[in-house]
C-alpha positions in Angstrom: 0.0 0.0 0.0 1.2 3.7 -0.7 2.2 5.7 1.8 0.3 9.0 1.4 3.1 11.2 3.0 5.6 10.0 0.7 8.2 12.7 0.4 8.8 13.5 -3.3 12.1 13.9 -4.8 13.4 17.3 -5.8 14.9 18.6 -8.6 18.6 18.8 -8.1 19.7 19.7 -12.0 17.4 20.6 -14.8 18.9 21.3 -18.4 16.9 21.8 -21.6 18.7 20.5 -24.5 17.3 22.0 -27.7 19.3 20.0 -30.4 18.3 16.6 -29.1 14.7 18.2 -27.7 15.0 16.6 -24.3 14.7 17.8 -20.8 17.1 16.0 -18.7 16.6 16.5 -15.1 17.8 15.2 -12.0 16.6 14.3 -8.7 17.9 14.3 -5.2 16.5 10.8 -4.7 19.2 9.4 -7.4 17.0 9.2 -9.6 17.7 11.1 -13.7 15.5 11.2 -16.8 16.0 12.6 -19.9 12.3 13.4 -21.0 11.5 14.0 -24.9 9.7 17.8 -25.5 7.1 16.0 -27.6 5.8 13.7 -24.9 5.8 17.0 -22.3 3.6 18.5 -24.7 1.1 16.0 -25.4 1.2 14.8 -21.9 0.8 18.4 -20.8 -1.1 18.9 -17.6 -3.4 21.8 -18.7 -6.7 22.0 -19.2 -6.2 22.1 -23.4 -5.1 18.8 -22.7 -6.2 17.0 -20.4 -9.8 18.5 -20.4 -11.7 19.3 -17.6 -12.2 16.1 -16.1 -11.4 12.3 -16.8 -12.3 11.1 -20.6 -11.9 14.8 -21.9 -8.7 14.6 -22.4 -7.5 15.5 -26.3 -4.7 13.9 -28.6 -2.2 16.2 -29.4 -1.2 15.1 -33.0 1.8 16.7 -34.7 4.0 17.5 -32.2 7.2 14.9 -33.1 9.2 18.4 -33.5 8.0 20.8 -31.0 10.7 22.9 -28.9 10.7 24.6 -25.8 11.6 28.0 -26.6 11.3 29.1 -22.7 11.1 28.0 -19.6 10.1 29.5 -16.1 10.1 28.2 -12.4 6.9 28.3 -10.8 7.4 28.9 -7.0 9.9 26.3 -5.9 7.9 23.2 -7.2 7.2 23.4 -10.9 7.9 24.6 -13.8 6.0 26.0 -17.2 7.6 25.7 -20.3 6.6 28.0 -23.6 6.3 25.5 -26.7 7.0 26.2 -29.7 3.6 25.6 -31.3 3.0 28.5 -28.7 1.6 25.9 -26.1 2.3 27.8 -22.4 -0.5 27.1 -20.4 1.0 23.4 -18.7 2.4 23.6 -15.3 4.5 21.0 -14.7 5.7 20.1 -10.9 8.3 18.1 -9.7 6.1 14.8 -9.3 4.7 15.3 -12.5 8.0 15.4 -14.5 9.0 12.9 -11.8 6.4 10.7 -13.1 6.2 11.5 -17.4 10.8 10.3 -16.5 10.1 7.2 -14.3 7.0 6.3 -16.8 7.5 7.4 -20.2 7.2 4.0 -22.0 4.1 3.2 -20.6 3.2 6.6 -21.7 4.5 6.4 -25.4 3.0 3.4 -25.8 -0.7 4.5 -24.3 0.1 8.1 -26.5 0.6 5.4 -29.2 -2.2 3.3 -29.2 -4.4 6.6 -28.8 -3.3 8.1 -32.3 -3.6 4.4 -34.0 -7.0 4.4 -32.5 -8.0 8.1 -33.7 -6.0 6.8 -37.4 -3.5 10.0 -36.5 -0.1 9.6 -36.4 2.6 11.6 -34.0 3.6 13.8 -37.4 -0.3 14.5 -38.8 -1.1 18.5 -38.3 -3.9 18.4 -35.5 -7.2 18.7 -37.2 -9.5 22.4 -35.9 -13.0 20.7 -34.9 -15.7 23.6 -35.2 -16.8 25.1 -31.7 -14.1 22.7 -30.2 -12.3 24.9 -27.9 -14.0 24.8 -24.2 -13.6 29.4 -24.4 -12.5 29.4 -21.1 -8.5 29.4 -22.1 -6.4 32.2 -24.5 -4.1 30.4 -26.9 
């Protein structure tokens, strides 16, 4: 069973590496991923992404080459990276990053399966649905 008061690791070292488009970041637990740009962006924990609650969440398509063209703490346990499809609204904490390092492929494979069931691939342009946007975010 999972102990609820778990301490979390922190961040030790973060470095964005724009030729290879990988955050690598380390963690004072030992523990050091090097996390792909394109999987922080279509795992992104904002609300264009993930929706606004479970089974609203919406494939990111197209995304194989995005950057991170910035990058700014958030207090002292996250951080929120600009993309370079203009993407700036995901906030991404120290567990979460902790988590898209320690489980990314469980994650590829469930971003995967998602495109193969929506007949997209990772490189398709993601299609505009009419009225789709929820109006409640700026892009």
């Amino acid at each position: 069973m999972a102990n609820p008061k778990i301490q979390v690791a922190a961040p030790t070292a973060l470095t964005v590496h724009q030729a290879s488009r990988v955050l690598e970041i380390a963690f004072d637990d030992g523990a050091s991923f090097r996390i792909p740009f394109e999987l922080m962006r279509v795992y992104s924990p904002s609300a264009e992404v993930q929706g606004h609650g479970p089974g609203q969440e919406v494939l990111q398509t197209g995304k194989r080459m995005v950057g991170i063209t910035d990058i700014q703490a958030v207090g002292h346990y996250a951080v929120q990276p600009r993309f370079s499809d203009g993407h700036d609204t995901g906030i991404f904490s120290w567990p979460y990053l902790y988590h898209l390092g320690a489980d990314q492929a469980e994650l590829w494979q469930r971003y995967e399966s998602r495109l193969a069931a929506a007949g997209a691939s990772r490189d398709d342009a993601m299609p505009v649905a009419a009225g789709s946007a929820c109006g409640s975010h700026s892009h």
